[in-house]
MDTraj code that builds the backbone (N, CA, C; nanometers):
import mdtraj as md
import numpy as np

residues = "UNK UNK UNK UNK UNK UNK UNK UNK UNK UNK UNK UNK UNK UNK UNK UNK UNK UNK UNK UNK UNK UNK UNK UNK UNK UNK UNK UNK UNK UNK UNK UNK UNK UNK UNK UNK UNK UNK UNK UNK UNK UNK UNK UNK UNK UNK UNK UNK UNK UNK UNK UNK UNK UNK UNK UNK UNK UNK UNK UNK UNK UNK UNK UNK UNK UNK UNK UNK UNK UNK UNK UNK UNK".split()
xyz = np.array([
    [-2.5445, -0.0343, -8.2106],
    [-2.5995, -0.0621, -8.0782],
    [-2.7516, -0.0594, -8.0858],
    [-2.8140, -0.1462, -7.9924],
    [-2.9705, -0.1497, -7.9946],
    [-2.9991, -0.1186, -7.8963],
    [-3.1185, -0.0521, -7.8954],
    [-3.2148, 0.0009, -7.8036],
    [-3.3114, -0.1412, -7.7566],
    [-3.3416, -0.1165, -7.6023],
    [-3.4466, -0.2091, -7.5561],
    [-3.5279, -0.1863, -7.4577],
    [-3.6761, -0.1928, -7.5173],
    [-3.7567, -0.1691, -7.4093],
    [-3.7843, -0.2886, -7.3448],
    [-3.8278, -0.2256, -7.1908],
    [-3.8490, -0.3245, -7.1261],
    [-3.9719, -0.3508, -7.0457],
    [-4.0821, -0.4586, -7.0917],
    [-4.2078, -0.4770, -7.0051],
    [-4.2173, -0.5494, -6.9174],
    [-4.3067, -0.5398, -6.7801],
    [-4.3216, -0.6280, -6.6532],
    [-4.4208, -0.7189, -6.6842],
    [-4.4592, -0.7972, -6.6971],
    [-4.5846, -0.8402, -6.6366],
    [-4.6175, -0.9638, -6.5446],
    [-4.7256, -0.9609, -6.4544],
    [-4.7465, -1.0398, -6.3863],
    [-4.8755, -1.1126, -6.4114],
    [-4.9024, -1.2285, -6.4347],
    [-5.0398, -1.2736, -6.4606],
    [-5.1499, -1.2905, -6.3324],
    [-5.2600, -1.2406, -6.3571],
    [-5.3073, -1.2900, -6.2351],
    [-5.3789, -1.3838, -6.1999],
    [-5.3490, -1.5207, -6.2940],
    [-5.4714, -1.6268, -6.2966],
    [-5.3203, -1.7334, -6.2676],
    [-5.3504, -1.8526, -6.2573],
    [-5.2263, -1.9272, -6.1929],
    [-5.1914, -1.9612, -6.3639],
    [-5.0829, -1.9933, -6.3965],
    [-4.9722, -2.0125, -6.2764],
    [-4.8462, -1.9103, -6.2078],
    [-4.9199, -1.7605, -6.2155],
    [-4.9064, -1.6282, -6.1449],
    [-4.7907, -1.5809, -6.2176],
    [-4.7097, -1.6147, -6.3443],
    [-4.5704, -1.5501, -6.3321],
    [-4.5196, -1.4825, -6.3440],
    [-4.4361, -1.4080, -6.3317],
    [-4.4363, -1.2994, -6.3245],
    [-4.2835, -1.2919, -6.4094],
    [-4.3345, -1.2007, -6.5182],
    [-4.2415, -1.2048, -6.6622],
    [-4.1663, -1.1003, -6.7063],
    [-4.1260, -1.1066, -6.7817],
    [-3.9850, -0.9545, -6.8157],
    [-4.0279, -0.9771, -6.9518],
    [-4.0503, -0.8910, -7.0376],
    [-4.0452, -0.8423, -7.1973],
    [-3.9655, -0.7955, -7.2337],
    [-3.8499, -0.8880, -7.3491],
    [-3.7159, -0.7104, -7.3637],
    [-3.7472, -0.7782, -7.5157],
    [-3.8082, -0.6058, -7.6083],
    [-3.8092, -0.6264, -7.7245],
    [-3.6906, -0.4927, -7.7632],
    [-3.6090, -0.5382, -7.8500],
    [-3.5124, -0.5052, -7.8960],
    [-3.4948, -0.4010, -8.0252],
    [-3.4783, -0.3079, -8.0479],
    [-3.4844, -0.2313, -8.2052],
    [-3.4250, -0.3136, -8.3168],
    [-3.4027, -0.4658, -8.2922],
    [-3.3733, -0.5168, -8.4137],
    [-3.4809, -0.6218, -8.4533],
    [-3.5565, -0.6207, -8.3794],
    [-3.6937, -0.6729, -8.3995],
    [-3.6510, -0.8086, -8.2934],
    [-3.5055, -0.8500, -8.2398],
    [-3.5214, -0.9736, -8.0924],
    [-3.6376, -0.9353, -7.9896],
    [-3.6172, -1.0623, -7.9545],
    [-3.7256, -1.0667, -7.7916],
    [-3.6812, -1.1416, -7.7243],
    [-3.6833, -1.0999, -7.6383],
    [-3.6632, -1.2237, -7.4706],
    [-3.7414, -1.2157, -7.3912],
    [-3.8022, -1.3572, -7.3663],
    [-3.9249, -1.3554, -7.2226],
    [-3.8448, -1.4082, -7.1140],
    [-3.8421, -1.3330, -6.9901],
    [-3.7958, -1.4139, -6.8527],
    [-3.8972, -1.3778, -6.7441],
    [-3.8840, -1.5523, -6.7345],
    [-3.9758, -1.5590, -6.6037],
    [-3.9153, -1.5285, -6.5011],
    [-3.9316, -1.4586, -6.4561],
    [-3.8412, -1.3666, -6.3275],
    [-3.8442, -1.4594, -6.1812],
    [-3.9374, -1.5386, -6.1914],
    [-3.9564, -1.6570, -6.0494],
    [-3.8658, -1.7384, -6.0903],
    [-3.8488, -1.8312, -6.2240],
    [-3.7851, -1.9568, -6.2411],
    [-3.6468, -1.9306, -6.2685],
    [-3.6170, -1.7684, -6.3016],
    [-3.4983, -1.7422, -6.3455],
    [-3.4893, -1.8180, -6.5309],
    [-3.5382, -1.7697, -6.5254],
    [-3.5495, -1.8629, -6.7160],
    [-3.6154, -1.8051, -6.8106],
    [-3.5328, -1.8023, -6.9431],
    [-3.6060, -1.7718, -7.0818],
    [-3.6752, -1.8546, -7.1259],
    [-3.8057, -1.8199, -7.1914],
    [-3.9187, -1.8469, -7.2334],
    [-3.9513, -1.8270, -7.3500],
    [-4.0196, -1.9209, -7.4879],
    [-4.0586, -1.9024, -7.5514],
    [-4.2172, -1.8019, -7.5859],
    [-4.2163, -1.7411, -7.6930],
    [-4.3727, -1.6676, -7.6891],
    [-4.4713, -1.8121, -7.7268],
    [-4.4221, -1.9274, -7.7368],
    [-4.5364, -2.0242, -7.7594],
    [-4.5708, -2.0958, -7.6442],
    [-4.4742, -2.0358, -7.5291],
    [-4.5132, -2.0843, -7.3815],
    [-4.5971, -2.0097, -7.3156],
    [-4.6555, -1.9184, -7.3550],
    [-4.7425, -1.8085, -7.2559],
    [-4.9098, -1.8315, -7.3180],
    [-4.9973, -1.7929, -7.2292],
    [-5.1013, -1.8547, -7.2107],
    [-5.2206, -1.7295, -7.2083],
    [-5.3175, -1.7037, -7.2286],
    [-5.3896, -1.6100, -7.1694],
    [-5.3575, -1.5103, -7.1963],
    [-5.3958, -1.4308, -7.0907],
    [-5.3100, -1.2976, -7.0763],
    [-5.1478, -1.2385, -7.1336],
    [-5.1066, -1.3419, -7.0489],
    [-4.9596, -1.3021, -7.0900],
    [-4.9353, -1.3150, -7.2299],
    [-5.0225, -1.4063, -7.2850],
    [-4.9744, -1.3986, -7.4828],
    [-5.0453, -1.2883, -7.5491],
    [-5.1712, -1.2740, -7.4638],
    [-5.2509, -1.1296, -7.5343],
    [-5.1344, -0.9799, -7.4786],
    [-5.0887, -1.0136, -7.4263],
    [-5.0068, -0.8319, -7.3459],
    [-4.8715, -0.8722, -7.4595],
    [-4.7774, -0.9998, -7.4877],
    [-4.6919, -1.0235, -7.6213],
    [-4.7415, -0.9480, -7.6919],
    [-4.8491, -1.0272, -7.7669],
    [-4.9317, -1.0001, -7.9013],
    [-4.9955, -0.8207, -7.8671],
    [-5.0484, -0.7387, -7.8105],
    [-5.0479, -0.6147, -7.8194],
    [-4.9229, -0.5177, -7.8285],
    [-4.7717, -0.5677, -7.6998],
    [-4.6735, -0.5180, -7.7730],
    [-4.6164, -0.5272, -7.8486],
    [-4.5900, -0.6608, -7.9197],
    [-4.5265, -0.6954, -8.0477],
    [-4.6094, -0.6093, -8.1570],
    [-4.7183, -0.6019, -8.1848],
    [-4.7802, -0.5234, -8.2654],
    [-4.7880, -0.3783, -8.2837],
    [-4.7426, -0.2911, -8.0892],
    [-4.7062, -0.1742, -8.1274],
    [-4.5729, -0.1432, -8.1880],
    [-4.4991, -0.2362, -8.1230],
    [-4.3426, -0.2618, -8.1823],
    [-4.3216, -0.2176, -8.3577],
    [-4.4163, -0.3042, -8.4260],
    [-4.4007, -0.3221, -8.5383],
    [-4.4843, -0.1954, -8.5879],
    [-4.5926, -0.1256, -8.5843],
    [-4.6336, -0.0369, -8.5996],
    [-4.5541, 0.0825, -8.5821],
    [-4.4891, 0.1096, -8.4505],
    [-4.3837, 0.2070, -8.4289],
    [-4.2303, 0.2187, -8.5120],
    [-4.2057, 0.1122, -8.5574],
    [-4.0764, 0.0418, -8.6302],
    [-4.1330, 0.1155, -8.7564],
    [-4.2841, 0.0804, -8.8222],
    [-4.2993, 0.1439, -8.9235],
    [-4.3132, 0.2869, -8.9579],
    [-4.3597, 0.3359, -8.8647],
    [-4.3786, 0.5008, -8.8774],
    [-4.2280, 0.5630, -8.8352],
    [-4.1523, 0.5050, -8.7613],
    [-3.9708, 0.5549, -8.7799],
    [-3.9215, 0.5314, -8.9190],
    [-3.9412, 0.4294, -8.9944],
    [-3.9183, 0.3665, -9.1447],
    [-3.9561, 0.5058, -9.2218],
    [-4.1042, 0.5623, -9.1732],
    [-4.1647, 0.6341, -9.2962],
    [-4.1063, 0.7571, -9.2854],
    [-4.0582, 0.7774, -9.2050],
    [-4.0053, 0.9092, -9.1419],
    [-3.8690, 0.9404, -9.1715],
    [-3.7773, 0.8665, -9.1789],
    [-3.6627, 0.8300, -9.2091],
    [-3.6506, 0.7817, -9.3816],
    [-3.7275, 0.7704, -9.4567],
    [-3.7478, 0.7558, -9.5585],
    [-3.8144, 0.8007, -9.6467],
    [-3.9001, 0.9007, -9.6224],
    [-4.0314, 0.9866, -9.6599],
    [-3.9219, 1.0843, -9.7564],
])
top = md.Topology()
chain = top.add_chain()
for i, resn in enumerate(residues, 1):
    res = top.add_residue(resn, chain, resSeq=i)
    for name in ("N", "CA", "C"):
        top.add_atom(name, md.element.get_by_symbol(name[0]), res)
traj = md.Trajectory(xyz[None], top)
């Protein structure tokens, strides 16, 4: 079974949307745009919303690694 966190975000420059982050302990992701009702690619987000991806995907993977070292140390 996998664990999943889950992020909000809302952009505040148009085209306003307002998004769901579910990154998964198996390293999946799903973006939903919570207005259109629809999954989203990370090569569809713009601005902001790809910089707030790109900072959690990176703690993701950072955190993934220090459980690795810990569990394996």
């Amino acid at each position: 079974m996998y664990n999943c966190e889950n992020y909000r975000f809302i952009e505040r420059h148009r085209p306003f949307r307002d998004l769901t982050f579910k990154f998964y302990s198996d390293g999946r992701l799903t973006i939903i745009d919570n207005t259109a009702e629809e999954v989203i690619s990370p090569k569809e987000l713009k601005g902001e919303s790809y910089d707030f991806y790109v900072r959690k995907r990176i703690a993701f993977i950072k955190q993934d690694l220090r459980n690795k070292l810990v569990k394996y140390a």
